[in-house]
N, C-alpha and C positions, 0 to 999 in steps of 0.2 A: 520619826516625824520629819515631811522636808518644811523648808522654811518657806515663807513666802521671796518672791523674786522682785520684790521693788523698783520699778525704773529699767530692768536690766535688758528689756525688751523677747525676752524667752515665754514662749508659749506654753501651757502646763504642764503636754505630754513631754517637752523636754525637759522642763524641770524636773517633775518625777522621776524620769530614767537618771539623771545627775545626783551625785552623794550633797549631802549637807555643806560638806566641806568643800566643793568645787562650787558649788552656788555661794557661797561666803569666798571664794575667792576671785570669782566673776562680781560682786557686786564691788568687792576689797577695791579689785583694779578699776571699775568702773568709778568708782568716788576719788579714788591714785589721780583719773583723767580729767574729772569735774574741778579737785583741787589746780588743777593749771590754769584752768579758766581763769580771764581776768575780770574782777567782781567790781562793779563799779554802784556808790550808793545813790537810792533811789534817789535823793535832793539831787543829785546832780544828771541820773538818766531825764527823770522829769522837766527839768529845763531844756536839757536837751530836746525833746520832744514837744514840747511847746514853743521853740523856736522854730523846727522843721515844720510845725503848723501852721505857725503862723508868717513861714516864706511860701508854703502851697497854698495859701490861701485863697488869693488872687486868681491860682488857675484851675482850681477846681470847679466842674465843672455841675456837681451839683450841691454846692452854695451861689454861685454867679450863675450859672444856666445857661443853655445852650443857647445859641443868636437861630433863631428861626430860619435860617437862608441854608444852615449847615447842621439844623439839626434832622437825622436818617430816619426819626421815628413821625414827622410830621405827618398829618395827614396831608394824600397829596389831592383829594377832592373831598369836595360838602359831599352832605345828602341831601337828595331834593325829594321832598316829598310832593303828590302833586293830589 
C-alpha cells in the first residue's frame, strides 16, 4: 500500500514508482524544512496586516478612485443619437 504524499508536491505516477519508505522520508525532510520556518502568532501577523492597510489606504485606488483626467478606461466621446 503506498501512502498518500501530503504537501510533498509529487505527482501520483512518481509516488507509485517510490517505496513507502522514501515517501516517509521525502515528507520526514520536508516537515526537518517547515520546522525552520519562523512561526509568528496570528494576534500578532493580524496587526501587522491591519496596519499595512491601513497605511495603503489613502492610495488605493479602488477605495479613493481614479481622478477623471488620468483615468485610461474613460470614455473618450458621448453617443449621440440623432
Amino acid at each position: 500500500m503506498k501512502l498518500p504524499v501530503g504537501g510533498v508536491g509529487l505527482n501520483a505516477r512518481m509516488a507509485r514508482d517510490m517505496s513507502d519508505k522514501d515517501i516517509l522520508k521525502m515528507e520526514l525532510d520536508q516537515l526537518k524544512k517547515e520546522l525552520k520556518n519562523e512561526r509568528t502568532p496570528v494576534s500578532t501577523s493580524a496587526k501587522e496586516i491591519v496596519e499595512w492597510v491601513d497605511e495603503q489606504y489613502a492610495e488605493d485606488p479602488l477605495i479613493k478612485g481614479v481622478p477623471e483626467d488620468t483615468n485610461p478606461y474613460k470614455e473618450k466621446g458621448g453617443c449621440i443619437i440623432t
